[in-house]
Every structure is written in C-alpha cells, then in structure tokens.
C-alpha positions as CSV (number, residue, x, y, z in Angstrom):
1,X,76.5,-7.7,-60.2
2,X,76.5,-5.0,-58.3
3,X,73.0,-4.9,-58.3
4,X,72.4,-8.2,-57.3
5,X,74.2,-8.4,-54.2
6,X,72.8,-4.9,-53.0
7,X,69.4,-6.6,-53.6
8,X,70.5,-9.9,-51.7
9,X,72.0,-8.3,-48.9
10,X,68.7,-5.8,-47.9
11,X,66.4,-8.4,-48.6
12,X,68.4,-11.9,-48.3
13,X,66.9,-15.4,-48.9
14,X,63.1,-17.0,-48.3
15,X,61.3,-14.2,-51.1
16,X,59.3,-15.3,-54.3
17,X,61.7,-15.0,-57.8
18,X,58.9,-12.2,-58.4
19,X,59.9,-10.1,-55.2
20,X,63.9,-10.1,-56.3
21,X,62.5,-9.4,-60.0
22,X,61.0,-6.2,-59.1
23,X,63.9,-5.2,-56.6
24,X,66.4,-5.8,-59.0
25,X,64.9,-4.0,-61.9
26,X,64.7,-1.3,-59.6
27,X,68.3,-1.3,-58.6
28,X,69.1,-1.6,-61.7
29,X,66.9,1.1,-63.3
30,X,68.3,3.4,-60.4
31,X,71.9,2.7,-61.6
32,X,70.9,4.6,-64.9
33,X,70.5,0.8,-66.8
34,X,67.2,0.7,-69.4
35,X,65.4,-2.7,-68.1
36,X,62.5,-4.1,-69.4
37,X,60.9,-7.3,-66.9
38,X,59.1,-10.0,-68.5
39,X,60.8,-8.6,-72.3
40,X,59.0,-11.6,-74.5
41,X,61.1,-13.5,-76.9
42,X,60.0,-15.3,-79.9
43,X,60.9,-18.8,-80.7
44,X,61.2,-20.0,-84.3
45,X,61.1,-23.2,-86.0
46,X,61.3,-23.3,-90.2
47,X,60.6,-19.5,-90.5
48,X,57.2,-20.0,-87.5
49,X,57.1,-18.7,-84.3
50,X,56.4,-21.9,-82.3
51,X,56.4,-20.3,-78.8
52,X,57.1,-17.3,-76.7
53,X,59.2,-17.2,-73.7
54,X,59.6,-13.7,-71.2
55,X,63.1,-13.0,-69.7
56,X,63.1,-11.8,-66.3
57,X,65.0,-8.9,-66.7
58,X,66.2,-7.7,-70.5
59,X,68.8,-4.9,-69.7
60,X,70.1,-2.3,-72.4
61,X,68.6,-5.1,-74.6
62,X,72.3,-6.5,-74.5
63,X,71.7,-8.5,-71.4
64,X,69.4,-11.3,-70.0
65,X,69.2,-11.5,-66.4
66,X,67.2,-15.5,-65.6
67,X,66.4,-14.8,-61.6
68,X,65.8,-17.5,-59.2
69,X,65.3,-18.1,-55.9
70,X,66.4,-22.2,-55.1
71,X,68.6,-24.0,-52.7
72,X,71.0,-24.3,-55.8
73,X,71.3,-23.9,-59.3
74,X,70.6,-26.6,-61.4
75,X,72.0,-27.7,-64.9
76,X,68.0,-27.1,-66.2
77,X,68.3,-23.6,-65.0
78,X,71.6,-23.1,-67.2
79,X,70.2,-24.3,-70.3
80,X,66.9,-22.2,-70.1
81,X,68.9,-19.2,-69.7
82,X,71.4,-20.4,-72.7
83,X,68.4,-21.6,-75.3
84,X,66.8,-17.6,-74.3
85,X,70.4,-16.4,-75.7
86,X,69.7,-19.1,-78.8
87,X,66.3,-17.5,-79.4
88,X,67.7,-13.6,-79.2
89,X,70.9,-11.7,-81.0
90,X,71.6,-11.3,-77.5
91,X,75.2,-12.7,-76.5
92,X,75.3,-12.2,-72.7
93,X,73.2,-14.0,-70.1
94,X,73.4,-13.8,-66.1
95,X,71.9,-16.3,-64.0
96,X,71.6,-15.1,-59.9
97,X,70.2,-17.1,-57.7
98,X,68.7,-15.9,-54.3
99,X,69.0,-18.6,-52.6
100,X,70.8,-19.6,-48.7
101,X,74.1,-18.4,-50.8
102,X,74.1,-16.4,-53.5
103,X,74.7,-17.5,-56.7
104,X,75.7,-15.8,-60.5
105,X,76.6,-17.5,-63.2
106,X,77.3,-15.7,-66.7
107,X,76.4,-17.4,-69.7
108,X,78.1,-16.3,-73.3
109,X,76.4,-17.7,-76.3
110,X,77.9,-16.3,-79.9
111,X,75.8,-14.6,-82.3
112,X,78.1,-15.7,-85.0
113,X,77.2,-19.7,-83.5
114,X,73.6,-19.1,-84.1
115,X,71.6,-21.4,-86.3
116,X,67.8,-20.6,-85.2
C-alpha cells in the first residue's frame, strides 16, 4: 500500500486508470516486487475456457491489484476483483481507487472455497 499512496500523492486525482497502472507498476517494480500489467486470466466453464479477463497489476503472482480511478467504489467494482480471485489460485486481491480520496479495499477469496 505503500506503493499506492506514494503514487497518489505525486500524481493525485483527475488521470486515466492506465496512467496510475503504469506508475504503480513502476513503484512497485522499484520496491524489488515482480509485476506483470495486463497478466491474462482464463475463465472456465465445464472444463472450456469461455473468456479471458487481464488483471491490472499481477504481483509476485500472489497478488491482484484491480486499479481505478472513480468518484467512489462501487459494489460492481468489488465483485470483478473477487470473480478474478475465483478464476486464479490466487487468494489475495487489492482494489485502490484514485479517486478525490483514496480508496483500498483488500479482497480475500479461499483457494480451498473454489469450485471453478
């Protein structure tokens, strides 16, 4: 989190979720964090892949990072970043919003839960 509010406090509010993307994956990277942008993730129905989603930020490949730039989170915005944690055997999910006040939100979802 660190990261996120060294990013939001050189570059505030009013950017594109793109801008804070890049910035972030660069703070991160700097910290001495593997991140991937835009890692892809597969979503199965019945043993198919029925669609492909892209995380903003994939971190150590233990973390998602969902980035957004609104007036305030919104319920929809929790449950994307909670059905990418479905889709993965990744347990841990952040949520920031670069918004007028910055927001985070961590999201746990148990491997052990996981039916897909």
């Amino acid at each position: 989190m660190q990261s996120f509010y060294a990013v939001y406090d050189t570059l505030g509010y009013g950017f594109l979720e793109k801008v804070y993307e890049s910035a972030l994956a660069m703070e991160v990277a700097q910290r001495g964090f593997q991140v991937e942008r835009q890692a892809p993730i597969e979503v199965f129905y019945k043993g198919e892949v029925i669609g492909t989603y892209f995380t903003d930020l994939l971190i150590e490949r233990c973390l998602i990072v969902e980035i957004k730039a609104v007036e305030n989170l919104a319920l929809e915005h929790e449950a994307q970043l909670l059905n990418y944690l479905k889709a993965t055997e990744i347990n841990l999910g952040l949520l920031v919003n670069f918004g007028p006040k910055p927001q985070v939100k961590r999201k746990i979802f148990e491997t052990a839960r996981k039916s897909i």
